[in-house]
N, C-alpha and C positions, 0 to 999 in steps of 0.2 A: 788719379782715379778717385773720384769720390768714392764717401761713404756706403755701403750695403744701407740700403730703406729699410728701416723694418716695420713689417706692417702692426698697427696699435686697433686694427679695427675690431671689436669687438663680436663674437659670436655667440648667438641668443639661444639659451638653456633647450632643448629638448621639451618637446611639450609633452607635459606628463602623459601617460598611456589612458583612456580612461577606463576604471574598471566597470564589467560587467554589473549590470543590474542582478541581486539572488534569483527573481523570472527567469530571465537569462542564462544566467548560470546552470540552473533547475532545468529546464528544457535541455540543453546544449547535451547534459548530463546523460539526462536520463534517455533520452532519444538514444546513444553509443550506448548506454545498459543493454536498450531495448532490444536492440542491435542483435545483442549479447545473446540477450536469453533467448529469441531468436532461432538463434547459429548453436544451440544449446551449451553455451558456454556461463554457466547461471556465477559459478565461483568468482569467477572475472567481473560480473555484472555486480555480481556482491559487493568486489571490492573498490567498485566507482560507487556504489549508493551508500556508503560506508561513508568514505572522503565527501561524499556531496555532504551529508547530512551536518557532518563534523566542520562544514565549513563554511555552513547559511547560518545567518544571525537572524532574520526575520521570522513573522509569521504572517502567513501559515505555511512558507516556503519548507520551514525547518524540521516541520512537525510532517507534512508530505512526504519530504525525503525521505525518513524513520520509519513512516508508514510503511514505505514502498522497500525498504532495507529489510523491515521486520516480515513483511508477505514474503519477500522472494528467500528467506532462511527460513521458515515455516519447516518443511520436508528435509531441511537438510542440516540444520541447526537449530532446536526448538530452543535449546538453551537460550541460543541469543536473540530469539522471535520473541521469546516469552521476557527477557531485559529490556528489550527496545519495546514491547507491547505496554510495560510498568511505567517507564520513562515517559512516553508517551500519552499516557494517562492523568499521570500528574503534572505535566505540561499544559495537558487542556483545559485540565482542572483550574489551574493556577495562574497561568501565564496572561498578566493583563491586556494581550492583543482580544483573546476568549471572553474575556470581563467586561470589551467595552462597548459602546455601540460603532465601531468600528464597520464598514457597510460590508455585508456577508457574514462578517466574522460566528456571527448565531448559524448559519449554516456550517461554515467550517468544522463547528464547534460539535454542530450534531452529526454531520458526517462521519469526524476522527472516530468520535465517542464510539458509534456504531460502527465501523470498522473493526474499530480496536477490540469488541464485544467480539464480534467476529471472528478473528483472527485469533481470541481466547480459546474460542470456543473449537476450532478446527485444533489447537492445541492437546483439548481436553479430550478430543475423540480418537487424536492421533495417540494419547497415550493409555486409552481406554482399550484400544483395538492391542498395540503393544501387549498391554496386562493380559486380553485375554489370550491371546497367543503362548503366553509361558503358563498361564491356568492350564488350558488345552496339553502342551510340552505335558508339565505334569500332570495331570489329569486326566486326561481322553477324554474330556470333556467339556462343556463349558458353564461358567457357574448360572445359577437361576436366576441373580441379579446381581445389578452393580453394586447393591451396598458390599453384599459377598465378595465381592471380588475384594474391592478396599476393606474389608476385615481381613482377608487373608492378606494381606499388604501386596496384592498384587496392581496396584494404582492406587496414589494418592486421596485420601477421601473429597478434598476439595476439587477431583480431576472428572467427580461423576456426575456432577455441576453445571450449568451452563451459566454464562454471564449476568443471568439474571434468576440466577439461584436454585433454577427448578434441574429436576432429575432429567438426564439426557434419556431420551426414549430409549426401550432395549429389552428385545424379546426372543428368548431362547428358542430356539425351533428345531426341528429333526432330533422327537424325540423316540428313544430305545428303549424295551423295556425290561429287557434281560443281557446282564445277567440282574441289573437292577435300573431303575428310571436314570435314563442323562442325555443331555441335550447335547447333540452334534453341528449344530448349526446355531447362528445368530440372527437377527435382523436391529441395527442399530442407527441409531440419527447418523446423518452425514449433514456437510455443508461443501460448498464445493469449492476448491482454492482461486483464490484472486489470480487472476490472469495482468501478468508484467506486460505484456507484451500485448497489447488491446487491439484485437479483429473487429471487435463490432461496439460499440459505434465509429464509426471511423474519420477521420479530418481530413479533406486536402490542402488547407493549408488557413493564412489567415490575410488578413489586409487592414490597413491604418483605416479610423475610419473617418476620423479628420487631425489634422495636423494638430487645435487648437488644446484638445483633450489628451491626444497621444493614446487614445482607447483602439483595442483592435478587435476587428469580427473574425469569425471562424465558421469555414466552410464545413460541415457538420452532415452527414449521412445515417441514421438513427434505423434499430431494426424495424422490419414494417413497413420502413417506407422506399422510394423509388426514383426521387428526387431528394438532389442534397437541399441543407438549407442554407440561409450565411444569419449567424446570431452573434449574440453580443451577452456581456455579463447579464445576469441578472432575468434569463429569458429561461423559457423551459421547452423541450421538446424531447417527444418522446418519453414522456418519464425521467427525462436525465434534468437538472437541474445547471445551469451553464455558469459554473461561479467563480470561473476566473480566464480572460484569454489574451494572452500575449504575445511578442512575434512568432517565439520560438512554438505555440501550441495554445494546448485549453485542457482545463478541470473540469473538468461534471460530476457530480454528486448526486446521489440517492441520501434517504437518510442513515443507510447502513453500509456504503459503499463510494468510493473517491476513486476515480478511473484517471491515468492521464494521458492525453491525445496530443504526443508531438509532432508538430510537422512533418511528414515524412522528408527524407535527405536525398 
């Protein structure tokens, strides 16, 4: 009986997996957050925009994620809205993507900025409203102003501030006059919370818009209007600024607000 053959043919390595582009990953992400907040599940969503952020290298992928980390703990974690709001500042401030003429990156840069003011600021009135509640607790009443309030340490004095340094509007109302003058009511600035989960404007999807560039357009529906559009980086409609779109979706910008529009799934 001859010898058993043994075979010497050689078998060719596995071809690496390739990884995801941070677009990609970002979209992929944040669309199951979206999901999330949604189905009101925000804790969960938290802790995918948490990992995304902690695991994008670029910009302005990285600085997005943060963004959108730091909005959706606002109401439920100021501690760590108001950590990721600092980081994120000195990020924009700093971070040579922000510094160069990189194409959008001056928008990017004014968007975060004004977000971030934003998202201060929703901060400052959440802990405004807080102070006066335990004023009130103690009092039956509520104080004539906010400096008062922060002398009596019932909020931080830098909390009655806005990002841009002026006093947060705030006017005592329903007022009593016996057994002596005190105001029962308030009226104070509001801003309204960044919406995770974006209704309007809305995307249906996107499309390559030639092979040679690898650029993609996005099908785009804007309030006001009645017909979608299909745009590309760098175009404006609606007031929304279009400043970034990739498979998975598109960024539009204001200068005080960054919205993101994932493909729907």
């Amino acid at each position: 009986m001859p010898p058993a053959t043994v075979s010497t043919t050689a078998t060719n390595p596995a071809t690496p997996a390739v990884q995801p582009s941070d677009p990609e990953r970002f979209f992929s992400q944040y669309s199951k957050a979206s999901d999330l907040v949604r189905q009101n599940a925000r804790q969960e969503a938290s802790v995918i925009m948490d990992l995304l952020w902690r695991n994008l290298s670029t910009s302005p992928w990285f600085e997005i994620a943060l963004l959108k980390h730091a909005e959706l703990n606002e109401a439920s974690n100021a501690q760590v809205a108001a950590q990721d709001y600092d980081v994120l500042r000195k990020r924009v401030e700093n971070a040579p993507y922000f510094q160069g003429n990189v194409e959008r990156a001056a928008v990017f840069r004014t968007a975060l900025l004004g977000a971030v003011g934003r998202g201060i600021d929703r901060l400052h009135i959440q802990s405004i409203r807080e102070g006066l509640s335990r004023y009130q607790a103690r009092y039956h009443q509520f104080p004539e102003s906010l400096i008062k309030l922060a002398i009596f340490n019932y909020v931080d004095m830098t909390a009655i501030y806005d990002s841009n340094n002026r006093l947060f509007r705030y006017t005592p109302t329903g007022i009593q006059f016996a057994p002596t003058i005190s105001y029962q009511r308030y009226d104070l600035a509001s801003l309204p919370a960044e919406p995770f989960y974006v209704t309007s404007p809305k995307i249906n999807g996107t499309t390559r818009v030639d092979d040679k560039t690898g650029k993609y357009a996005a099908v785009i529906l804007v309030p006001e209007r009645i017909d979608w559009q299909s745009v590309v980086e760098g175009q404006t409609l609606g007031g929304y600024f279009v400043a970034s779109v990739d498979r998975g979706g598109a960024i539009v910008c204001t200068p005080e607000r960054i919205l993101v529009l994932p493909v729907p799934q």
